[in-house]
C-alpha positions as CSV (number, residue, x, y, z in Angstrom):
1,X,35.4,4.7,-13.0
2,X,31.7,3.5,-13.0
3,X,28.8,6.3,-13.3
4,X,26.8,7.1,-10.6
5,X,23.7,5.4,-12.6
6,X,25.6,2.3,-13.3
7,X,26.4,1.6,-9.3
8,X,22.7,2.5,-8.7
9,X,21.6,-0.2,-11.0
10,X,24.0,-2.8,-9.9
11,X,22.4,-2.2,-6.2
12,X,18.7,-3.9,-6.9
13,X,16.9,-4.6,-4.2
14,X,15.5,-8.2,-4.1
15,X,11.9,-8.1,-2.3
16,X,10.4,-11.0,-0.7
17,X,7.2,-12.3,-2.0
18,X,5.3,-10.8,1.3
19,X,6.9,-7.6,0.3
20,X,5.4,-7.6,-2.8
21,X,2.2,-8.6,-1.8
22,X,2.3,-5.2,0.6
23,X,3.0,-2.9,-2.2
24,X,0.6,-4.8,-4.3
25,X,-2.5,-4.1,-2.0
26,X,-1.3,-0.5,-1.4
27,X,-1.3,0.4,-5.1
28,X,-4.4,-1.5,-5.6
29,X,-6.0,1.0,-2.9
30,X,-4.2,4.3,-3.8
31,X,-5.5,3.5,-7.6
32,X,-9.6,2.5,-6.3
33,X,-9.1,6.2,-4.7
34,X,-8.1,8.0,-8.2
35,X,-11.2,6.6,-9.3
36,X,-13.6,8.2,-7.5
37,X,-14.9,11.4,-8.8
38,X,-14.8,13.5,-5.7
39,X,-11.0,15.1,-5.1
40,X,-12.0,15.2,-1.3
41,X,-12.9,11.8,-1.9
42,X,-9.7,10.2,-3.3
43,X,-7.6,12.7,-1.6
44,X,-8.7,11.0,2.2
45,X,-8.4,7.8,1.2
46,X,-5.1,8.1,0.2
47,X,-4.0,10.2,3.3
48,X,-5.8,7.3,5.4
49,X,-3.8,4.5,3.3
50,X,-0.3,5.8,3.6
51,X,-1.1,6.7,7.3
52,X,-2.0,3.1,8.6
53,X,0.7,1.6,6.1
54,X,3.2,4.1,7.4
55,X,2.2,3.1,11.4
56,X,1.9,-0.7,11.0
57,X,5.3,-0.5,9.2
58,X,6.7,0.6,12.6
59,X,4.4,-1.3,14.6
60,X,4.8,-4.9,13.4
61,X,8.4,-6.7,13.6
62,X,9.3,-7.6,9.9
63,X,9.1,-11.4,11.2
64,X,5.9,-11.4,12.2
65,X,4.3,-13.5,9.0
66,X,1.2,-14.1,10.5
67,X,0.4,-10.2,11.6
68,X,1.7,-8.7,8.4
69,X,-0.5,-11.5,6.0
70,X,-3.6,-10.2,8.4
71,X,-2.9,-6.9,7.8
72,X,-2.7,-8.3,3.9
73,X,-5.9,-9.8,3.8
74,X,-7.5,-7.2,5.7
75,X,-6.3,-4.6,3.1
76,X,-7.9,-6.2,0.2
77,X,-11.2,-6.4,2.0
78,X,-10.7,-2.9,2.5
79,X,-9.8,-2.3,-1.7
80,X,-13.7,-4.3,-2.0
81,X,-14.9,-1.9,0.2
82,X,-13.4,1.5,-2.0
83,X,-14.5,-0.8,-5.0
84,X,-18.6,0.1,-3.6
85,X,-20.2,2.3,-6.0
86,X,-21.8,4.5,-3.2
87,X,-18.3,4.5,-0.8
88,X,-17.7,7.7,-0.4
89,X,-15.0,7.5,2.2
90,X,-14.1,6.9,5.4
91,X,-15.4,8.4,8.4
């Protein structure tokens, strides 16, 4: 009988390339946040990332290719913008 561990790694999950593309931008953003010095700082940036990823997840149909590569490219804009020196979060 196969371990527990050796049916979870037969079980990989094949992502799209979109869906890598979405967890891309969202660890680019959650690590811009670590680096800014203020706790406070990072702390609502991160909140405010995993909020608006968590809603639009529920919001936009996973065949909506155009929506979700908005979404995309307005997310890296969004990583330029933590990337300021003087941002220091979102209002």
């Amino acid at each position: 009988m196969a371990s527990a561990a050796t049916k979870a790694a037969k079980r990989t999950v094949k992502y799209s390339g979109l869906q890598k593309e979405v967890f891309s931008v969202y660890r680019q953003i959650i690590r811009e946040a670590l680096k800014k010095e203020d706790p406070a700082v990072s702390q609502g940036i991160i909140d405010l990332a995993r909020r608006q990823f968590k809603d639009k997840s529920k919001e936009i149909r996973k065949t909506d290719y155009q929506t979700i590569e908005h979404s995309i490219r307005d997310a890296r804009k969004k990583v330029k913008l933590i990337q300021m020196p003087g941002f220091r979060g979102v209002g």
